[in-house]
C-alpha positions in Angstrom: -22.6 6.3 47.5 -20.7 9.4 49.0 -18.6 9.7 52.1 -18.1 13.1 53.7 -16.4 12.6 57.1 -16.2 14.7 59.6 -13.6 12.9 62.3 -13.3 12.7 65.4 -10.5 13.7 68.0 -9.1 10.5 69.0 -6.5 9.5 66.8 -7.3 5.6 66.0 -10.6 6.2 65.2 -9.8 8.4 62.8 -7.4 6.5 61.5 -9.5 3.2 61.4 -12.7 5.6 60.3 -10.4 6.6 56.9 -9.9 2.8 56.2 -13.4 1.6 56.5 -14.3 4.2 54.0 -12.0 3.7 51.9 -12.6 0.0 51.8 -16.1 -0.2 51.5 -15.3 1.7 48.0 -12.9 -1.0 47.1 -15.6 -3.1 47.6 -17.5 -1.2 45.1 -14.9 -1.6 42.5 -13.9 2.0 42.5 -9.9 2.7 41.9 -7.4 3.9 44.3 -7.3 7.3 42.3 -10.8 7.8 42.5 -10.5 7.2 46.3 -8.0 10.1 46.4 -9.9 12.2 44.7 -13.7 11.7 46.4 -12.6 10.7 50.0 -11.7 14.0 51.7 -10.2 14.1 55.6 -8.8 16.2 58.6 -6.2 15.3 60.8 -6.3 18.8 62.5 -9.0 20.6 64.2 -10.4 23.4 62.5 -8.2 26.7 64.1 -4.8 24.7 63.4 -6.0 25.0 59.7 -7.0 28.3 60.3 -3.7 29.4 61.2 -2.8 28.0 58.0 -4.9 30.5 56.4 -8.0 28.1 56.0 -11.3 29.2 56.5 -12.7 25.4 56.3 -10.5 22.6 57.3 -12.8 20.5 55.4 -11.4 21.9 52.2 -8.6 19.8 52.1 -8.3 16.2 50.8 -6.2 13.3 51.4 -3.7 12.9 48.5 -1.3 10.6 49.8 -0.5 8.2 52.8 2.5 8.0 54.2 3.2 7.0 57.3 6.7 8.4 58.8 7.8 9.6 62.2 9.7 12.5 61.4 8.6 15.4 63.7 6.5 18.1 61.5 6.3 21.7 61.8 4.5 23.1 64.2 1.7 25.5 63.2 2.9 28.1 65.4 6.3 28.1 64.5 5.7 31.0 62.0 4.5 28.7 59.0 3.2 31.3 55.9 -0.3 31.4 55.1 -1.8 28.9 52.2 -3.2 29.7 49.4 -5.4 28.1 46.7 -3.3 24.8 45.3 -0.5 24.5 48.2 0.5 21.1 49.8 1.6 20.7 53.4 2.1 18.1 55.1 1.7 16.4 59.2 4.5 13.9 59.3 4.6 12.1 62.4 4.9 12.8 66.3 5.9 15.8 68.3 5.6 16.5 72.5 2.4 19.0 72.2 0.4 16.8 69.9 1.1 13.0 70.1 -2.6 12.0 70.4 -2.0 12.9 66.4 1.2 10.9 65.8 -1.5 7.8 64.1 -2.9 10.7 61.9 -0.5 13.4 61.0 1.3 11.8 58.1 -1.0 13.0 55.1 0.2 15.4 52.2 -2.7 18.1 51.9 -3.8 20.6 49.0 -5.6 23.2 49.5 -8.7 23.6 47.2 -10.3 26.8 45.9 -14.2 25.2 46.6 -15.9 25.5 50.2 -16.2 22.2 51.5 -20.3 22.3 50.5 -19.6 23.6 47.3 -17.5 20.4 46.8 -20.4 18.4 48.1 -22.5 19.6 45.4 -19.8 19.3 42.8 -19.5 15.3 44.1 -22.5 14.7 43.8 -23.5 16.4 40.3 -20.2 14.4 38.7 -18.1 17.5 38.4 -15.3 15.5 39.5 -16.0 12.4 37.4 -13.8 11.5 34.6 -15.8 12.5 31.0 -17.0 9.8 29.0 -15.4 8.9 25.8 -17.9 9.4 23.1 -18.4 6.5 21.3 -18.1 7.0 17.6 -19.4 4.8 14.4 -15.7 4.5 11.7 -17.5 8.0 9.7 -18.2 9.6 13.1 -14.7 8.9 14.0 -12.9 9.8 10.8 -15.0 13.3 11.2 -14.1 13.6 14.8 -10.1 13.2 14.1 -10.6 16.1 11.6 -12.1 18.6 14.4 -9.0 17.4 16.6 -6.4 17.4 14.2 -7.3 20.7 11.9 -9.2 23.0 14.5 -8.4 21.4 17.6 -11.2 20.4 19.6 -14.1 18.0 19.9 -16.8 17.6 17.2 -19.7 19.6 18.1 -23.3 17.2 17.0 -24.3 19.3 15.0 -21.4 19.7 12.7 -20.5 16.4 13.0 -24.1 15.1 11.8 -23.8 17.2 8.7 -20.0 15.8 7.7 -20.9 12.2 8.8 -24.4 12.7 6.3 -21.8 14.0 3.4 -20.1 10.8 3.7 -22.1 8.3 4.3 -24.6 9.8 1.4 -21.6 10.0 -1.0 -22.5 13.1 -2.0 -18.4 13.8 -0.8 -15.4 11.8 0.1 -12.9 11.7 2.7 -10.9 14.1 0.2 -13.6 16.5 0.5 -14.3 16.3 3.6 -10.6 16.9 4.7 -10.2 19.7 2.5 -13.5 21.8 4.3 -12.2 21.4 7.3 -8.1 22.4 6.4 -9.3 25.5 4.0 -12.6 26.3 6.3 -12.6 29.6 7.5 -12.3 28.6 11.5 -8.9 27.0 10.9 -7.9 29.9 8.4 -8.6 32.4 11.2 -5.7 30.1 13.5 -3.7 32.3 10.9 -1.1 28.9 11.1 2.6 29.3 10.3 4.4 27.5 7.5 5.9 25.1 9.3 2.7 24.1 11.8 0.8 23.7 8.6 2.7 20.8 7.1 2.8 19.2 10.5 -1.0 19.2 10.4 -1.2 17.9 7.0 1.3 15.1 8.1 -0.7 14.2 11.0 -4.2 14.8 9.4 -3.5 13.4 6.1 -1.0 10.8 6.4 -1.4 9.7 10.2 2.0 10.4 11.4 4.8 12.8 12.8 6.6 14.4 9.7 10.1 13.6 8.7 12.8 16.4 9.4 13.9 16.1 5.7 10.3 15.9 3.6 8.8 18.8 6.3 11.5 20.9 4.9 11.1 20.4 1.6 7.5 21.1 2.2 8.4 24.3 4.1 10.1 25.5 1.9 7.6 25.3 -1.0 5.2 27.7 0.6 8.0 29.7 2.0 8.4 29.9 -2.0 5.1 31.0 -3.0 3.6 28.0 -3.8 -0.3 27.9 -2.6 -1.0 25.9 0.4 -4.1 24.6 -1.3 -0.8 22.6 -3.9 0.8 21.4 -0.7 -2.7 19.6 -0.3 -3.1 18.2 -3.0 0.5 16.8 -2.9 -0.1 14.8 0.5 -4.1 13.9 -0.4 -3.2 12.0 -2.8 -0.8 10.0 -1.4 -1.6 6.1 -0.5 -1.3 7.0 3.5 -4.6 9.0 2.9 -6.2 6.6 0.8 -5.3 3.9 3.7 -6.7 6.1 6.5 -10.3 6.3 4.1 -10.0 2.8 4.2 -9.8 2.0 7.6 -12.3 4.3 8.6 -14.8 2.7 5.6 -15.3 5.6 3.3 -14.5 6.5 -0.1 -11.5 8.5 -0.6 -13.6 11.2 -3.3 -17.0 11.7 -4.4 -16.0 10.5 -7.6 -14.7 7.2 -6.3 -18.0 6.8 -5.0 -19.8 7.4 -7.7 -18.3 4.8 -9.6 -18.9 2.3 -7.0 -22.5 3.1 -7.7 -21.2 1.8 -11.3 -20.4 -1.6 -10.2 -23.5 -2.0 -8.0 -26.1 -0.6 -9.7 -25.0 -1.4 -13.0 -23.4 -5.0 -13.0 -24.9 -5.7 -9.7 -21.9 -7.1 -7.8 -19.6 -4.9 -5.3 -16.4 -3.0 -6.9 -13.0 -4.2 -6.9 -10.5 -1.8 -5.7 -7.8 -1.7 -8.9 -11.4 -1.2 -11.1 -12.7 1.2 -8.8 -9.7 3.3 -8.7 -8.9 3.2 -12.7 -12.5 4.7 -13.3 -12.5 7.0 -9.9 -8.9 8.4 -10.8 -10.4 9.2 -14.8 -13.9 11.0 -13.0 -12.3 12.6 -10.5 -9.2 14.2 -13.0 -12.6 14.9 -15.4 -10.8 13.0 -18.0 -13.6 11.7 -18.6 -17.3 12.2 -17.1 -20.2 10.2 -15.4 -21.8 9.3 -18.8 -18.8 8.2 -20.8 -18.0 5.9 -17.5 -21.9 4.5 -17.7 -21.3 3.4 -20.9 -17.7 1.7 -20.3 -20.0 -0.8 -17.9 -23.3 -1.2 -20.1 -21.3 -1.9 -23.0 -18.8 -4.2 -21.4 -18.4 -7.4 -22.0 -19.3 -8.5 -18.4 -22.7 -6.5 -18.3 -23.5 -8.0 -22.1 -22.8 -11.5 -20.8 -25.6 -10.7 -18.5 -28.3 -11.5 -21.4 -30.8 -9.0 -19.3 -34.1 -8.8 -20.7 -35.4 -4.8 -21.9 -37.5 -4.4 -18.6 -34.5 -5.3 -16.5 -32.2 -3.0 -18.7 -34.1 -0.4 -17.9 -34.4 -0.4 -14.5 -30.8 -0.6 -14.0 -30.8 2.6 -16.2 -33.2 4.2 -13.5 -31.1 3.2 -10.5 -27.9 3.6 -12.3 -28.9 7.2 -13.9 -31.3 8.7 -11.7 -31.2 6.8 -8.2 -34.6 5.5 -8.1 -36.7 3.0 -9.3 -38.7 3.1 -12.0 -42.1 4.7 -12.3 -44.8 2.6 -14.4 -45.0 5.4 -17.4 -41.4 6.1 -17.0 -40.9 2.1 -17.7 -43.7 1.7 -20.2 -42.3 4.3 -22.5 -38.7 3.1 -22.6 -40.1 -0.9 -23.4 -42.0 0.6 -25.7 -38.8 2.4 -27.3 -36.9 -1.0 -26.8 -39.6 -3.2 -28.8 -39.7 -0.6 -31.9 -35.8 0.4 -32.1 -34.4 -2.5 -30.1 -31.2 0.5 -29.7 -30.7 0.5 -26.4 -27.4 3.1 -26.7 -30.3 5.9 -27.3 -32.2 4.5 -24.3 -28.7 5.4 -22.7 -28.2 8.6 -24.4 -32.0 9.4 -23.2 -31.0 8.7 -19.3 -27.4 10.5 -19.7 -29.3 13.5 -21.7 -32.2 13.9 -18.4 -32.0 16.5 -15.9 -32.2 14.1 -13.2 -28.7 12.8 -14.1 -27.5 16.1 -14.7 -28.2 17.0 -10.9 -26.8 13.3 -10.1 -23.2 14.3 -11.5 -23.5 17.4 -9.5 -24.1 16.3 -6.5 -21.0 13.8 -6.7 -18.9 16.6 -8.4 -18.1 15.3 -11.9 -18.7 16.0 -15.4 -22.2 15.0 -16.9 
């Protein structure tokens, strides 16, 4: 509900009129600021305001209550014009206008909006404090990007895209961080030296910088050396890896590609020092996604797994080419099994498929 008051002359009705309005929205749970800012009053009739320079007395709003009895400045008395944004104030009584000593003591600001204007703003929420959006841990990891790199909210539809790169694994926080710090809108923000490694330190390691590591930084580029090295110098750092963390995704693509390892493969989640040993070796292309297969079909713990050939091979379906098997597919690879019984050439034959090819791509690693 809205209250618009228009009040009248006598001064305790006014005065009693302001606190039943403002009560009934206690009542209704709304704040005192709120109150401030939607309950809107004159103390004066309309050609005192006018004198002030008003066209609409019912352009001003109550911003504070006070109640004083020092005499205030009479109108008359040469007072300058108001503009747009200016605060008077009534405070208390004075010969020529005591029937307004009970409502004289407000501070006032005058607003740029005609009083219906405002009405229509009130009502449409223009006023309202903006929602927070309420983000997923992906949504939100994404959304700290747009605020720390470029400075402003996540637009959907950008957001949906970054927040589908992540989730499908197809790239990692890394990744992610490092299209939005080299993307072309935050390269156009043409960034000095020294805001850039601020960024990084808030972006990438969730903090103010240090006086003496910012200068060390600084001075780097200030060097010569390539802002894309300064990255790569914080990215990697275990403040990064801790802020993937708490927001739930992987820290690279190749990090979660060998998760896919451990669940696909031995059929149990990761855990952390393995999945990091193989991500660091992907991601460095020390080695690539097929040499890191093998290190889990041949180990120990996947041979003490005694799986039958049909099983076998549909953990070389999921764990090669993402899918399950189809009944030829699966057919032709028992019938390998039951005349070879060399299930490191069924490997080879998964590793050597186009399918797995465009698998390794898509996580950014060597074949």
């Amino acid at each position: 509900m809205v209250w618009y008051l228009y009040l009248s002359e006598t001064p305790a009705a006014q005065q009693d009129i302001i606190e039943i309005v403002k009560n009934l929205y206690r009542e209704d749970g709304k704040s005192e600021s709120w109150i401030d800012g939607h309950v809107r009053a004159s103390g004066l009739q309309s050609w005192k305001f006018k004198q002030w320079g008003e066209t609409d007395h019912s352009v001003t709003k109550v911003v504070a209550w006070n109640y004083i009895e020092n005499a205030y400045t009479d109108v008359n008395a040469g007072q300058p014009a108001l503009a747009v944004g200016d605060t008077y104030r009534f405070t208390g009584a004075e010969a020529n206008y005591n029937k307004y000593q009970y409502t004289m003591d407000y501070d006032y600001t005058v607003y740029e909006e005609s009083v219906s204007q405002w009405v229509r703003n009130l009502f449409a929420g223009t006023y309202d404090d903006p929602e927070e959006p309420v983000y997923t841990d992906v949504e939100a990891f994404v959304a700290r990007l747009y605020e720390n790199v470029l400075g402003r909210t996540p637009d959907a539809k950008g957001l949906a895209a970054w927040v589908s790169q992540l989730t499908s694994g197809a790239n990692g926080g890394e990744e992610v961080a490092k299209g939005f710090i080299f993307s072309s809108e935050y390269t156009k923000k043409n960034t000095s030296n020294d805001a850039f490694v601020e960024m990084l330190y808030a972006t990438l390691l969730n903090r103010k910088s240090d006086a003496t590591g910012k200068k060390a930084w600084v001075a780097q580029l200030n060097s010569g050396v390539s802002r894309e090295e300064i990255v790569e110098g914080f990215i990697h750092s275990n403040e990064f890896i801790g802020i993937c963390g708490e927001y739930g995704i992987f820290t690279t693509a190749a990090e979660a590609f060998a998760a896919r390892l451990y669940t696909e493969c031995l059929g149990r989640s990761y855990d952390k020092k393995g999945l990091k040993a193989w991500a660091d070796l992907l991601h460095s292309r020390k080695i690539g996604g097929g040499e890191a297969a093998k290190g889990f079909f041949f180990s120990d713990e996947f041979q003490n797994l005694k799986l039958d050939n049909k099983e076998f091979v549909t953990r070389c379906y999921r764990t090669f080419l993402n899918r399950e098997p189809d009944a030829q597919g699966l057919s032709n690879w028992m019938n390998v099994l039951a005349q070879s019984n060399d299930r490191a050439s069924v490997l080879d034959g998964f590793i050597g498929s186009s399918e797995y090819a465009k698998l390794c791509v898509s996580y950014g690693i060597d074949k």
